[in-house]
C-alpha positions, 0 to 999 in steps of 0.5 A: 782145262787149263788156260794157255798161260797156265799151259806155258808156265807148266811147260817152262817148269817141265824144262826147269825141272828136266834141267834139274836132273841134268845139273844133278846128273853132271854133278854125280859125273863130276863127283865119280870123277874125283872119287867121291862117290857117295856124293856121285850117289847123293846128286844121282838119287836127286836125279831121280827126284826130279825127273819124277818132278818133271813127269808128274808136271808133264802129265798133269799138262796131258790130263788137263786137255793141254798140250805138253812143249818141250824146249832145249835143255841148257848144259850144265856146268861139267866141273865143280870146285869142291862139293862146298861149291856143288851144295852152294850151287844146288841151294841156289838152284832149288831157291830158284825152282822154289820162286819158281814153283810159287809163282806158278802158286800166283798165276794159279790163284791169279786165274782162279784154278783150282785144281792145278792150285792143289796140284801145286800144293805138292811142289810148295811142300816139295822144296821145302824139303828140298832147300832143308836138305841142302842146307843141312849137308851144307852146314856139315861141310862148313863144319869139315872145313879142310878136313879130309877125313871129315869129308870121307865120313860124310861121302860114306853116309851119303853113299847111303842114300836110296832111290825112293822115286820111280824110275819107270814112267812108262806106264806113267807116274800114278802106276810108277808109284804105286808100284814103288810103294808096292815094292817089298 
């Protein structure tokens, strides 16, 4: 079982998480509205990643005895000045969730849990991956600049990333991933 201020802070992180996804979610709109839809696929495939994040946070709170509290979504911005601005703001994001996570780490260890201490092990790892990811495409536009043709090129690779995540949680994300890695 889980304390009450651990209890709240992973309910905090439910909602920083779910409001991941629907920062992304606006971004892959913004990008199908101005044609580039390769980056519309990038933002849509980081929705899915996060709505994961969201889940596994949101179960966790379930099997720990504690209850799950969801709270309001914030909007998010509806327009973006160019995908240079997207990336600008989606590391600024995932640094934010970064501190987040880690401070999560401190009350764990602070509490002395354990298990959510393992638990949040994954996330730790998680946003490294995260922040490299969005520093790499950002320094791929830095190198486009105004190149137009440069930034079709890079709208085509990103077209090519897949949904490695569950989608379904129905039956819960433990079920949801072994049935993706199960997948042909």
């Amino acid at each position: 079982m889980i304390s009450d201020k651990m209890t709240e802070a992973l309910n905090e992180q439910v909602n920083r998480e779910t409001y991941s996804a629907y920062l992304y979610m606006a971004m892959s709109a913004h990008c199908n509205q101005v044609g580039l839809k390769g980056f519309a696929n990038w933002f849509m495939v980081q929705y899915h990643e996060e709505m994961l994040h969201a889940m596994k946070i949101y179960e966790y709170i379930q099997r720990q005895g504690a209850a799950v509290t969801l709270a309001a979504i914030e909007a998010p911005p509806a327009s973006f000045a160019s995908p240079m601005d997207m990336f600008t703001q989606t590391l600024a994001h995932e640094q934010f969730i970064t501190r987040s996570i880690n401070d999560l780490m401190e009350l764990a260890i602070a509490e002395k849990d354990h298990a959510s201490q393992i638990f949040l092990e994954w996330y730790v790892t998680e946003q490294v991956e995260e922040e490299e990811n969005d520093n790499d495409i950002l320094a791929q536009l830095r190198l486009i600049g105004d190149n137009p043709q440069g930034l079709m090129m890079l709208d085509r690779e990103l077209a090519a990333r897949m949904t490695t995540v569950p989608t379904d949680f129905s039956k819960g994300v433990e079920a949801a991933m072994a049935a993706t890695t199960a997948a042909p």
